[in-house]
PDB file of N, CA, C and O in Angstrom:
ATOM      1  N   UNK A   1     -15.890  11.222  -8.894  1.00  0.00           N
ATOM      2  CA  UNK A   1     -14.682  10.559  -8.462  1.00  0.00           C
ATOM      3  C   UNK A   1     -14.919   9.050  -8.471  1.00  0.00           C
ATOM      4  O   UNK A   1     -16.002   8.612  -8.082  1.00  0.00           O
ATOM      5  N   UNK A   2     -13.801   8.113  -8.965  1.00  0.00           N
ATOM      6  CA  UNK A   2     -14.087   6.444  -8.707  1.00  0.00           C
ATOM      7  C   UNK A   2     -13.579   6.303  -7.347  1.00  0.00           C
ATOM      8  O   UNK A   2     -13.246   7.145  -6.513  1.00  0.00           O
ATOM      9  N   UNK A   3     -13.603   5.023  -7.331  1.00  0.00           N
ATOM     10  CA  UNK A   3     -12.755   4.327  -6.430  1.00  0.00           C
ATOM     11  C   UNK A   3     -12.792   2.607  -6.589  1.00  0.00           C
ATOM     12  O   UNK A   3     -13.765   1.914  -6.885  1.00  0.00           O
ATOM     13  N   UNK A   4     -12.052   2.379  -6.429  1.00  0.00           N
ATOM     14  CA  UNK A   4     -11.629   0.777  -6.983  1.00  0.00           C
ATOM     15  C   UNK A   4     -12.033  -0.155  -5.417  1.00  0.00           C
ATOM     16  O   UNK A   4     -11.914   0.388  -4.319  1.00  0.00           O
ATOM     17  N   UNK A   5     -12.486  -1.528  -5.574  1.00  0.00           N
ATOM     18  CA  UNK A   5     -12.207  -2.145  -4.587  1.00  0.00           C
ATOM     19  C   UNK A   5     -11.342  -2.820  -4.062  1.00  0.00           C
ATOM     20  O   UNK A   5     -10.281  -2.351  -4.474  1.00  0.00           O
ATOM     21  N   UNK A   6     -11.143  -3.622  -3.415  1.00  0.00           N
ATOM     22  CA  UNK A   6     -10.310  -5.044  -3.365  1.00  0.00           C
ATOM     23  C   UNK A   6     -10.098  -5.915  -4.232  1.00  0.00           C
ATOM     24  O   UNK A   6      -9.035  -6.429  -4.581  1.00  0.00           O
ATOM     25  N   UNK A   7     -11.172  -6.083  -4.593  1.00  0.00           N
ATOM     26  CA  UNK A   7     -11.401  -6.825  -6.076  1.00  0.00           C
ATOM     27  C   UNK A   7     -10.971  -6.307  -7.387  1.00  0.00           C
ATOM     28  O   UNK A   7     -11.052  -7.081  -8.341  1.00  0.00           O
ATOM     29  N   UNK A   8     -10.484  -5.005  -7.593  1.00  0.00           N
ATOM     30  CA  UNK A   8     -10.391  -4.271  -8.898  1.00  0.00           C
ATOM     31  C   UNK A   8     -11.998  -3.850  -9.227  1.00  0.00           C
ATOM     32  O   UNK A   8     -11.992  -3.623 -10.436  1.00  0.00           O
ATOM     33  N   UNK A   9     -13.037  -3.692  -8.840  1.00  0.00           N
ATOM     34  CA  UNK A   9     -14.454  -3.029  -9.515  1.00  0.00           C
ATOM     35  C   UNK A   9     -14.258  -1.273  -9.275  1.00  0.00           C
ATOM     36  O   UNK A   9     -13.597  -0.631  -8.458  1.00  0.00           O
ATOM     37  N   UNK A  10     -14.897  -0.988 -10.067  1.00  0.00           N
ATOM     38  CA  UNK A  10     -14.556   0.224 -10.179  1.00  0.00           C
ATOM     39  C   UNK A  10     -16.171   0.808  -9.312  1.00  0.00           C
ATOM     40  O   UNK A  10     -17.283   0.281  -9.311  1.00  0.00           O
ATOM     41  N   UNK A  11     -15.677   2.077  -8.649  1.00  0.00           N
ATOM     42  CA  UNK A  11     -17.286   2.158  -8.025  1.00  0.00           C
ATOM     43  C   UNK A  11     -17.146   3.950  -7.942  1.00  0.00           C
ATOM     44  O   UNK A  11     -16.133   4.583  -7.645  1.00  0.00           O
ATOM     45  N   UNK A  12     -18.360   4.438  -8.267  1.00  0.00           N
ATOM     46  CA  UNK A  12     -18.423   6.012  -8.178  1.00  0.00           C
ATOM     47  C   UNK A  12     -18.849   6.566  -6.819  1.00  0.00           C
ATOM     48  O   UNK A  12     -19.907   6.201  -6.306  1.00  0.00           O
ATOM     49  N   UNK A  13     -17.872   7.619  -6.116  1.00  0.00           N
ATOM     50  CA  UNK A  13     -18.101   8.400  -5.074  1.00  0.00           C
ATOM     51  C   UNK A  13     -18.885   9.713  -5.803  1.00  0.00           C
ATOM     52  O   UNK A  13     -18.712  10.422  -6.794  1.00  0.00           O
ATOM     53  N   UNK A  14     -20.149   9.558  -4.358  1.00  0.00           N
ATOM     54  CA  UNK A  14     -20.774  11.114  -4.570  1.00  0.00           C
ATOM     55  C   UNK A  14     -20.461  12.102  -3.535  1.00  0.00           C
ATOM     56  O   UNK A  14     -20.858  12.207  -2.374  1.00  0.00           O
ATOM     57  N   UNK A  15     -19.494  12.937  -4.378  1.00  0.00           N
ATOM     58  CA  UNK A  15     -18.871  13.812  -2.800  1.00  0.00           C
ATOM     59  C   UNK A  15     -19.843  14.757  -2.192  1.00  0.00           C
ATOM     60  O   UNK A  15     -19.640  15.296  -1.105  1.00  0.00           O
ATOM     61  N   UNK A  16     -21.077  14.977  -3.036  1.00  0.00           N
ATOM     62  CA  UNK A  16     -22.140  15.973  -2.555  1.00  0.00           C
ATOM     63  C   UNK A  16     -22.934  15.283  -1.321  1.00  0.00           C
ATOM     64  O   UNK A  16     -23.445  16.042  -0.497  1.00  0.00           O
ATOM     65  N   UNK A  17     -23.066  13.842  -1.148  1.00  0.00           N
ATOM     66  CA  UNK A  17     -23.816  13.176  -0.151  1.00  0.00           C
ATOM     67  C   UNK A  17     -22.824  12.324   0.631  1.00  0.00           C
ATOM     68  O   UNK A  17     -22.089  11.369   0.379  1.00  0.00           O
ATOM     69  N   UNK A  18     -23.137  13.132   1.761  1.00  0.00           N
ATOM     70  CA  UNK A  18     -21.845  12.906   3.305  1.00  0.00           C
ATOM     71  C   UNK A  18     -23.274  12.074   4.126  1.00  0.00           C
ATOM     72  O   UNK A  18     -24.479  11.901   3.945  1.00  0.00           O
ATOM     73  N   UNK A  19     -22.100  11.701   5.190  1.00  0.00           N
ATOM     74  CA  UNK A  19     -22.742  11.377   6.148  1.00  0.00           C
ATOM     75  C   UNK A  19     -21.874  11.199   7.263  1.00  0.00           C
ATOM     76  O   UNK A  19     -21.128  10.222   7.334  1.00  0.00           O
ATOM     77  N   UNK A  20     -21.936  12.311   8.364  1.00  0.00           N
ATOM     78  CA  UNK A  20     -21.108  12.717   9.122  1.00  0.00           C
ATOM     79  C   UNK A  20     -20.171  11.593   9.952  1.00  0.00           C
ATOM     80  O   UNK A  20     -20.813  10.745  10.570  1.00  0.00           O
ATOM     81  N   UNK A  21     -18.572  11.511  10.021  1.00  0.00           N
ATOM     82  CA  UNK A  21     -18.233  10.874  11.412  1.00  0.00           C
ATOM     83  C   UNK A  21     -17.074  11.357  12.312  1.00  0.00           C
ATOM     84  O   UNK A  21     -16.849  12.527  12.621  1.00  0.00           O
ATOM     85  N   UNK A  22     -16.600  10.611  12.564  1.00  0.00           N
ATOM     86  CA  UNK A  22     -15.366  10.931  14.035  1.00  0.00           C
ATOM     87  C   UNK A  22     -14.455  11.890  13.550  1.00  0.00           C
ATOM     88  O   UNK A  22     -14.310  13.044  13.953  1.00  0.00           O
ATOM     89  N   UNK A  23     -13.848  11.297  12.638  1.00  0.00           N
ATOM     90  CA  UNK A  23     -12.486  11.905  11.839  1.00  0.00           C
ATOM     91  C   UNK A  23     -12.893  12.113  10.395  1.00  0.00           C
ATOM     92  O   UNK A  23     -11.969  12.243   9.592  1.00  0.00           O
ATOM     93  N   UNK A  24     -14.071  12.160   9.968  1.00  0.00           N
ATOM     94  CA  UNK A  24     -13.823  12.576   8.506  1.00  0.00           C
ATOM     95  C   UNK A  24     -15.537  12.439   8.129  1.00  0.00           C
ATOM     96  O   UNK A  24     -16.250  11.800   8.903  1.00  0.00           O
ATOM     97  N   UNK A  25     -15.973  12.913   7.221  1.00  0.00           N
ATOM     98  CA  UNK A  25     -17.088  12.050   6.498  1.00  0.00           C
ATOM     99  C   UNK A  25     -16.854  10.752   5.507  1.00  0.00           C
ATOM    100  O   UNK A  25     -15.891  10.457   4.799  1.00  0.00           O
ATOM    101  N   UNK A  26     -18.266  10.013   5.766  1.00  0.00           N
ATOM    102  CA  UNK A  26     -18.395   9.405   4.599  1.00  0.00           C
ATOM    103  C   UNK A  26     -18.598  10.045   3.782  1.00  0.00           C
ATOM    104  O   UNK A  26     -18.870  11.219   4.036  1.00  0.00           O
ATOM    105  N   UNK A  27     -18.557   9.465   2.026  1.00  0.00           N
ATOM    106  CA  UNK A  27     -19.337   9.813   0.933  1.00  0.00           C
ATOM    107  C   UNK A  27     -20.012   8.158   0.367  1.00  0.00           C
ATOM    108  O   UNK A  27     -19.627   6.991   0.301  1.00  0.00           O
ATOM    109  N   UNK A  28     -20.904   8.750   0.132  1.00  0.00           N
ATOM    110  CA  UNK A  28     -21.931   7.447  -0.501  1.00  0.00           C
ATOM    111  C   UNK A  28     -21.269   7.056  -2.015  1.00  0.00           C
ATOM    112  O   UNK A  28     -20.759   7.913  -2.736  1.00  0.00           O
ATOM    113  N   UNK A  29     -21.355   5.746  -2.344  1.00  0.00           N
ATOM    114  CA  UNK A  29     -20.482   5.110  -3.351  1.00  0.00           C
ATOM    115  C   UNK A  29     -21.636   4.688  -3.728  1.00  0.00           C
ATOM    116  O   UNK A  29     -22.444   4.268  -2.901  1.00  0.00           O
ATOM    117  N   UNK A  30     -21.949   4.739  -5.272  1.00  0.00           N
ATOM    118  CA  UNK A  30     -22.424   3.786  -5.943  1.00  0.00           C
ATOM    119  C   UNK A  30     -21.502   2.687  -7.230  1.00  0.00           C
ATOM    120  O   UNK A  30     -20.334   2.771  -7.608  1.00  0.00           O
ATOM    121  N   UNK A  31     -22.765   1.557  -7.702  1.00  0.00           N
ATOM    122  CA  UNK A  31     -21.792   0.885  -8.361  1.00  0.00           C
ATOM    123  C   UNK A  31     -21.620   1.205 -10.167  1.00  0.00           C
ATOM    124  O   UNK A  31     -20.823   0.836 -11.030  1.00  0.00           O
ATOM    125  N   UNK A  32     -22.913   2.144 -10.138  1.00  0.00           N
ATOM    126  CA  UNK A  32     -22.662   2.947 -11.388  1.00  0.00           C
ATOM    127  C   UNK A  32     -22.394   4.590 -11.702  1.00  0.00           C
ATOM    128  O   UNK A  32     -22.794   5.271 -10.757  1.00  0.00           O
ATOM    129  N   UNK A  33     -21.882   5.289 -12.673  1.00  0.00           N
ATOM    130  CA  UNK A  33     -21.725   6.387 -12.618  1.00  0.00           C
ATOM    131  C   UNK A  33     -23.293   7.437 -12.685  1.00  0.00           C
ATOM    132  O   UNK A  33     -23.237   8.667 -12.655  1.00  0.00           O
ATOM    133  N   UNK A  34     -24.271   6.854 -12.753  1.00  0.00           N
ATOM    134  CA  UNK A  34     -25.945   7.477 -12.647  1.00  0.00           C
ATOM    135  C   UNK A  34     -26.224   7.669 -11.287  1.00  0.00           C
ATOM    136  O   UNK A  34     -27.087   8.393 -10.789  1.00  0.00           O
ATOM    137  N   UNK A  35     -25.439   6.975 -10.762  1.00  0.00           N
ATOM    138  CA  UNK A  35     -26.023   6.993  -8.927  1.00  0.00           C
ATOM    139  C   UNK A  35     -26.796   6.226  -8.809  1.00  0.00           C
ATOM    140  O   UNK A  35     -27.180   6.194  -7.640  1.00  0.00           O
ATOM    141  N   UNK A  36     -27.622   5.037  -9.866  1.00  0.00           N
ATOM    142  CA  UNK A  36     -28.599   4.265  -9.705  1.00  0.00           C
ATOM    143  C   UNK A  36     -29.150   3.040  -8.799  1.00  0.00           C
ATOM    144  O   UNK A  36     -30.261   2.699  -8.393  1.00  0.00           O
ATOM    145  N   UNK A  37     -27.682   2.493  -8.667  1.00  0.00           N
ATOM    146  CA  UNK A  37     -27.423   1.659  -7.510  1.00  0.00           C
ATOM    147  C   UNK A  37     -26.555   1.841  -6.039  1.00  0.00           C
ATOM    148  O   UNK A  37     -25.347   1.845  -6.277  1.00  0.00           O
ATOM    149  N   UNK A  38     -26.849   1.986  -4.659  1.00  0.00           N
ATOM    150  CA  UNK A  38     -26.209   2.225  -3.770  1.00  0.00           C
ATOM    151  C   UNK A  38     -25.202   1.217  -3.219  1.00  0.00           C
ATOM    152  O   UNK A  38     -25.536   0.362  -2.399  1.00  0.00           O
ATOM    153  N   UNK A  39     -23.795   1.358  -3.755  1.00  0.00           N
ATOM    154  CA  UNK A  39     -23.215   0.084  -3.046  1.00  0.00           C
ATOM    155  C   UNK A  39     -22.628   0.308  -1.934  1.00  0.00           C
ATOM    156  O   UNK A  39     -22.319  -0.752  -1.388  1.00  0.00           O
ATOM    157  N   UNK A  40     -22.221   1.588  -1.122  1.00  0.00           N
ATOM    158  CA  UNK A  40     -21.243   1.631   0.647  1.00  0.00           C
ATOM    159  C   UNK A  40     -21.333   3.072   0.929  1.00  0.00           C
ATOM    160  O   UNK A  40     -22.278   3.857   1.003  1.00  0.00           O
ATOM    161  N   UNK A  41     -19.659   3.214   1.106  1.00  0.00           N
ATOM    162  CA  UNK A  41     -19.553   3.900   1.780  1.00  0.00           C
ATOM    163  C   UNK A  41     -17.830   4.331   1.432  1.00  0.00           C
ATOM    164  O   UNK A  41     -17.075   3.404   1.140  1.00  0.00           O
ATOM    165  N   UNK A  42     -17.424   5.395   1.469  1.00  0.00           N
ATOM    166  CA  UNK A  42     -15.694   5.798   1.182  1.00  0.00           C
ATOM    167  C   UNK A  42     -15.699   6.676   2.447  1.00  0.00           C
ATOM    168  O   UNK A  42     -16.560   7.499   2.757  1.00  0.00           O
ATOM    169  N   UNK A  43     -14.479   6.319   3.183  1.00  0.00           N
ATOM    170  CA  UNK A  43     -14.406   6.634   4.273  1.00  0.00           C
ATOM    171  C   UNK A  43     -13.518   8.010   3.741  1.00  0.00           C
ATOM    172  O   UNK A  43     -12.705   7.822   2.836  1.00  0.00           O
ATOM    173  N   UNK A  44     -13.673   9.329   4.283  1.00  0.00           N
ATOM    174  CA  UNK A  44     -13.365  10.659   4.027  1.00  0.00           C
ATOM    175  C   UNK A  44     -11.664  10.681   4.628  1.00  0.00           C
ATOM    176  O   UNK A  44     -10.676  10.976   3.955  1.00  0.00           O
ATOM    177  N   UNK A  45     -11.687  10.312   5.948  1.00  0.00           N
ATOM    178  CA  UNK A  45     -10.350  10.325   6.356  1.00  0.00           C
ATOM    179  C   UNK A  45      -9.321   9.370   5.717  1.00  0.00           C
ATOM    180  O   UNK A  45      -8.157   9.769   5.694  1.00  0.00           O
ATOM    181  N   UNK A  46      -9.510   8.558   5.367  1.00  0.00           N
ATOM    182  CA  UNK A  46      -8.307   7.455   5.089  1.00  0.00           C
ATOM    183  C   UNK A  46      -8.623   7.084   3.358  1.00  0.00           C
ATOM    184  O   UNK A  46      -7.845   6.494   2.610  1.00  0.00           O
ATOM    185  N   UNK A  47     -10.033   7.638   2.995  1.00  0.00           N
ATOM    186  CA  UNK A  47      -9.942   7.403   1.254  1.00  0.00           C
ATOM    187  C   UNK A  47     -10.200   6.068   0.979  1.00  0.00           C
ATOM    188  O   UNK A  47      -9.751   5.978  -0.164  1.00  0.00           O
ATOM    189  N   UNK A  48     -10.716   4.746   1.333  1.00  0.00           N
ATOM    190  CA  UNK A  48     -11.069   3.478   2.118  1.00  0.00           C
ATOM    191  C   UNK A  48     -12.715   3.131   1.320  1.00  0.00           C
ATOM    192  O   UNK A  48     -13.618   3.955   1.457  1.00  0.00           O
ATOM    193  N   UNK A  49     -12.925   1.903   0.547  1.00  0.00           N
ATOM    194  CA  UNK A  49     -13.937   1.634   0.789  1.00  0.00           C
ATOM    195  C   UNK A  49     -13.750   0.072   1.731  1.00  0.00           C
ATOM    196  O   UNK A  49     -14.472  -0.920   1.834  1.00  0.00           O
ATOM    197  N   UNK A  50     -12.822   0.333   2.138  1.00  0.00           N
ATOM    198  CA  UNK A  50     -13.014  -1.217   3.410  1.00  0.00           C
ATOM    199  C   UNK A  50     -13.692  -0.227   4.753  1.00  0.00           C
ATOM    200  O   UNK A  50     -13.175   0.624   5.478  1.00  0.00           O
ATOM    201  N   UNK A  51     -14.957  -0.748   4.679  1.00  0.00           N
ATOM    202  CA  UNK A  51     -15.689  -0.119   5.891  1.00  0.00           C
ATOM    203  C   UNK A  51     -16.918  -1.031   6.235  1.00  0.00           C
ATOM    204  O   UNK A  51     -17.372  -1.449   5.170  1.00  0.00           O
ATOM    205  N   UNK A  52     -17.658  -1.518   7.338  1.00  0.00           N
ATOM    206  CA  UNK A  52     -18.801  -1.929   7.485  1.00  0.00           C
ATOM    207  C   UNK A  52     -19.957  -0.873   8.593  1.00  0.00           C
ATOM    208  O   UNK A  52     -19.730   0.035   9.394  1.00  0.00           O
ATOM    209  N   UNK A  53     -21.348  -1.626   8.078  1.00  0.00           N
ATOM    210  CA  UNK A  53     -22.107  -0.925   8.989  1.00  0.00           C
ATOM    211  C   UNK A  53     -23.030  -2.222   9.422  1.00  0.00           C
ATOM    212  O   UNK A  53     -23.358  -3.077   8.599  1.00  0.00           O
ATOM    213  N   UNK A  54     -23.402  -2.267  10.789  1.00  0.00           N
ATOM    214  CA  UNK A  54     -24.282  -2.946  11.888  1.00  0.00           C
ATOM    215  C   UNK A  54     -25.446  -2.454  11.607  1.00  0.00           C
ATOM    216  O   UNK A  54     -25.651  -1.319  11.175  1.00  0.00           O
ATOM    217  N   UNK A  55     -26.658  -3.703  11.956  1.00  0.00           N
ATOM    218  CA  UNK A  55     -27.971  -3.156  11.712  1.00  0.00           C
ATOM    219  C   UNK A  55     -28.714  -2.039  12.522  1.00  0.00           C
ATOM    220  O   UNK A  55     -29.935  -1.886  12.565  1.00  0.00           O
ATOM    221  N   UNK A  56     -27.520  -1.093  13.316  1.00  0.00           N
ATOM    222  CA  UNK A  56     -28.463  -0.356  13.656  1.00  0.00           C
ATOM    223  C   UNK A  56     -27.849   0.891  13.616  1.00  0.00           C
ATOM    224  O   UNK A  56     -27.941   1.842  14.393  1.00  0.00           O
ATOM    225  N   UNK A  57     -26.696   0.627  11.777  1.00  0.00           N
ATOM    226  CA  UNK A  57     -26.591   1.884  11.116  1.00  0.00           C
ATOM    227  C   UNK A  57     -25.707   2.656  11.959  1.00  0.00           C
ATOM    228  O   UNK A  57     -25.838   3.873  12.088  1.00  0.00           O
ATOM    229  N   UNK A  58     -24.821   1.989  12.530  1.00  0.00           N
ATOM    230  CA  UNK A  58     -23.417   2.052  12.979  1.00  0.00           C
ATOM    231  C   UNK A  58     -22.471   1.920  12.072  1.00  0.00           C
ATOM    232  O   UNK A  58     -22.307   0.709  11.928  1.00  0.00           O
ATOM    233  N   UNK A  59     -21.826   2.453  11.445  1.00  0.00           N
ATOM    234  CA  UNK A  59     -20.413   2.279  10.735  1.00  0.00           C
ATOM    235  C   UNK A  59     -19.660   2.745  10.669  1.00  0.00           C
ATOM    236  O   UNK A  59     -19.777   3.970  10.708  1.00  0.00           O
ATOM    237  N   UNK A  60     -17.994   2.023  10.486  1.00  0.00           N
ATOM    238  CA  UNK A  60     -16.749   2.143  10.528  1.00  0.00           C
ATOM    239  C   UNK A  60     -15.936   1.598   9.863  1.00  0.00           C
ATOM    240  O   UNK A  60     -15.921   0.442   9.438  1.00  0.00           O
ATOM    241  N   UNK A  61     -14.893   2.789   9.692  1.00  0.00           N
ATOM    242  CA  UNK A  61     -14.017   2.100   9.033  1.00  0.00           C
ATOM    243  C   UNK A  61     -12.806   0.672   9.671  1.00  0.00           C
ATOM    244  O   UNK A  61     -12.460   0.401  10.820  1.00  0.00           O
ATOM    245  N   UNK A  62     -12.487   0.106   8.502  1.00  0.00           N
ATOM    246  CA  UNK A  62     -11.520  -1.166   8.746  1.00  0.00           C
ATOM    247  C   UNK A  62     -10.168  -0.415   8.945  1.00  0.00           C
ATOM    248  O   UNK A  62      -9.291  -1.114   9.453  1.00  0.00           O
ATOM    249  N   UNK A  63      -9.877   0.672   8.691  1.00  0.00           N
ATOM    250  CA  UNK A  63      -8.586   1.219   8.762  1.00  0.00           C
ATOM    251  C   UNK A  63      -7.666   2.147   9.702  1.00  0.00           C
ATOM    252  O   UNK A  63      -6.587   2.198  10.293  1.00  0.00           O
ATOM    253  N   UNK A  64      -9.105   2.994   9.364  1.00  0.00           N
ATOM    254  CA  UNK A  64      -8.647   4.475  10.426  1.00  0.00           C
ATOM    255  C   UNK A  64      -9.790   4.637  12.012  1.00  0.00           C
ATOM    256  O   UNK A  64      -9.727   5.386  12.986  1.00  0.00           O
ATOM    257  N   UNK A  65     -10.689   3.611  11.643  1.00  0.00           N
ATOM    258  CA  UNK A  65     -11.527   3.435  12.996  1.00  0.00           C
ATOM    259  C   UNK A  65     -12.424   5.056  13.229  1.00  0.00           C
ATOM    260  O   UNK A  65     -12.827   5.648  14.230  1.00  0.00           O
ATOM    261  N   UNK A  66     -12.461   5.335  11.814  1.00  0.00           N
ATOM    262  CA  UNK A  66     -13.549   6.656  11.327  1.00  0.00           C
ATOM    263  C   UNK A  66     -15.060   6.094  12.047  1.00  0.00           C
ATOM    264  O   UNK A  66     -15.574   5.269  11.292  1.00  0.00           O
ATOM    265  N   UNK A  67     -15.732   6.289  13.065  1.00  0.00           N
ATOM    266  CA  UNK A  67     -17.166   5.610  13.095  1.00  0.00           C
ATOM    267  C   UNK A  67     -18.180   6.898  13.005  1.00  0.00           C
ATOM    268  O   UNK A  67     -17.889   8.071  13.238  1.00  0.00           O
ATOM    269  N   UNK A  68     -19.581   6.307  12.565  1.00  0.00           N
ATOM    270  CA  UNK A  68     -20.355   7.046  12.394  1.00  0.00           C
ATOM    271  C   UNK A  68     -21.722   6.675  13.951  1.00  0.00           C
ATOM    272  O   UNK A  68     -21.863   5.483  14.224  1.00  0.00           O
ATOM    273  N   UNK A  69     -22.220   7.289  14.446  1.00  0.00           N
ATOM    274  CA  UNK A  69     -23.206   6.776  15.289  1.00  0.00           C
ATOM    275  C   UNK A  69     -24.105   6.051  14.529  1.00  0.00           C
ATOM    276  O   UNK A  69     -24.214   6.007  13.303  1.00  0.00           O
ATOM    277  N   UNK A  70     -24.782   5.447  15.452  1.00  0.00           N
ATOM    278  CA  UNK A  70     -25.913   4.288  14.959  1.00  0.00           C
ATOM    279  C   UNK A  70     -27.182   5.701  14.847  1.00  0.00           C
ATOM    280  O   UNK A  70     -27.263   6.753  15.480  1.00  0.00           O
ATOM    281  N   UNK A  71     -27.828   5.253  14.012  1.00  0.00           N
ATOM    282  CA  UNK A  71     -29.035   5.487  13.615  1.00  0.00           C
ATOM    283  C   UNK A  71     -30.160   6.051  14.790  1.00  0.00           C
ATOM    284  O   UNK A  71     -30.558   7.196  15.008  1.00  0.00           O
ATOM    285  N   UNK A  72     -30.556   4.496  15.572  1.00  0.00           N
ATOM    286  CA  UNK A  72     -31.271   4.550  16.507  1.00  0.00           C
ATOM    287  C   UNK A  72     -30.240   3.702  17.795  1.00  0.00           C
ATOM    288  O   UNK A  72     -29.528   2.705  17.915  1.00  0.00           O
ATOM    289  N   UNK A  73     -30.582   4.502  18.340  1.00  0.00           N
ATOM    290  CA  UNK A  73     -29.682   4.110  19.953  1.00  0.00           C
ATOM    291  C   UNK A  73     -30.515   3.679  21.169  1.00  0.00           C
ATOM    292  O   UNK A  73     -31.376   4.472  21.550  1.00  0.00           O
ATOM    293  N   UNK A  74     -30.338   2.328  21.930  1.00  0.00           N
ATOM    294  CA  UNK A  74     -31.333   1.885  22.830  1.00  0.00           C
ATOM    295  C   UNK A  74     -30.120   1.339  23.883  1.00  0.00           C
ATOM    296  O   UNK A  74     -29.313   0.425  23.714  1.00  0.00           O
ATOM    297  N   UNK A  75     -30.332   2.381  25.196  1.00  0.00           N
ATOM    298  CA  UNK A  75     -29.447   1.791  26.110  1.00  0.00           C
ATOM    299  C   UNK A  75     -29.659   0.983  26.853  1.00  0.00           C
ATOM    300  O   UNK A  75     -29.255   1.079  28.011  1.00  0.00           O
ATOM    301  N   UNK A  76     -30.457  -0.209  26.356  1.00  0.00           N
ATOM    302  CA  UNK A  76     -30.383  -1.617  26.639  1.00  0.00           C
ATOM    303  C   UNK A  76     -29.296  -2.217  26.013  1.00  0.00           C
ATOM    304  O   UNK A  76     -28.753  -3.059  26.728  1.00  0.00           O
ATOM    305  N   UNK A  77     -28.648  -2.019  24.583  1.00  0.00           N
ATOM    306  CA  UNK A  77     -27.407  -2.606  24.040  1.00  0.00           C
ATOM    307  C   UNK A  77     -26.139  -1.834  25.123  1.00  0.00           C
ATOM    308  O   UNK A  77     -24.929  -1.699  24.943  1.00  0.00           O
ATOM    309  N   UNK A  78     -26.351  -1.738  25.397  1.00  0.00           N
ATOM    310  CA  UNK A  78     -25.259  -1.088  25.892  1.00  0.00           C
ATOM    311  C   UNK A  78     -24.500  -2.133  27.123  1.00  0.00           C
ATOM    312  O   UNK A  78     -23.489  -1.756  27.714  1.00  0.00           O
TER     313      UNK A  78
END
């Protein structure tokens, strides 16, 4: 599957590699059709590559507010 950006680039979804969240999975996007390069993330619920992730591997979407938990969790940020 593609998916286009903001910009018009064209970028390939791998629907076999999820990565669980709130309302939907991600699927991992690369920027070629080999899978060779990793560029994000397509948000499952809203179809979205406007999404960011925090360095501690927290991410969400810009749209539908799809989040994924952080990685490692220290309830000192908190």
């Amino acid at each position: 599957m593609e998916a286009t950006t903001v910009d018009g680039r064209t970028r390939y979804v791998d629907r076999e590699q999820t990565v669980r969240g709130s309302k939907g999975p991600f699927f991992v996007v690369y920027t070629d059709e080999y899978a060779e390069q990793r560029w994000g993330y397509l948000c499952g619920n809203c179809e979205t590559v406007d999404n960011a992730m925090d360095a501690m591997g927290r991410l969400k979407c810009n749209r539908c507010a799809n989040i994924k938990k952080p990685d490692e969790w220290d309830a000192a940020h908190e």
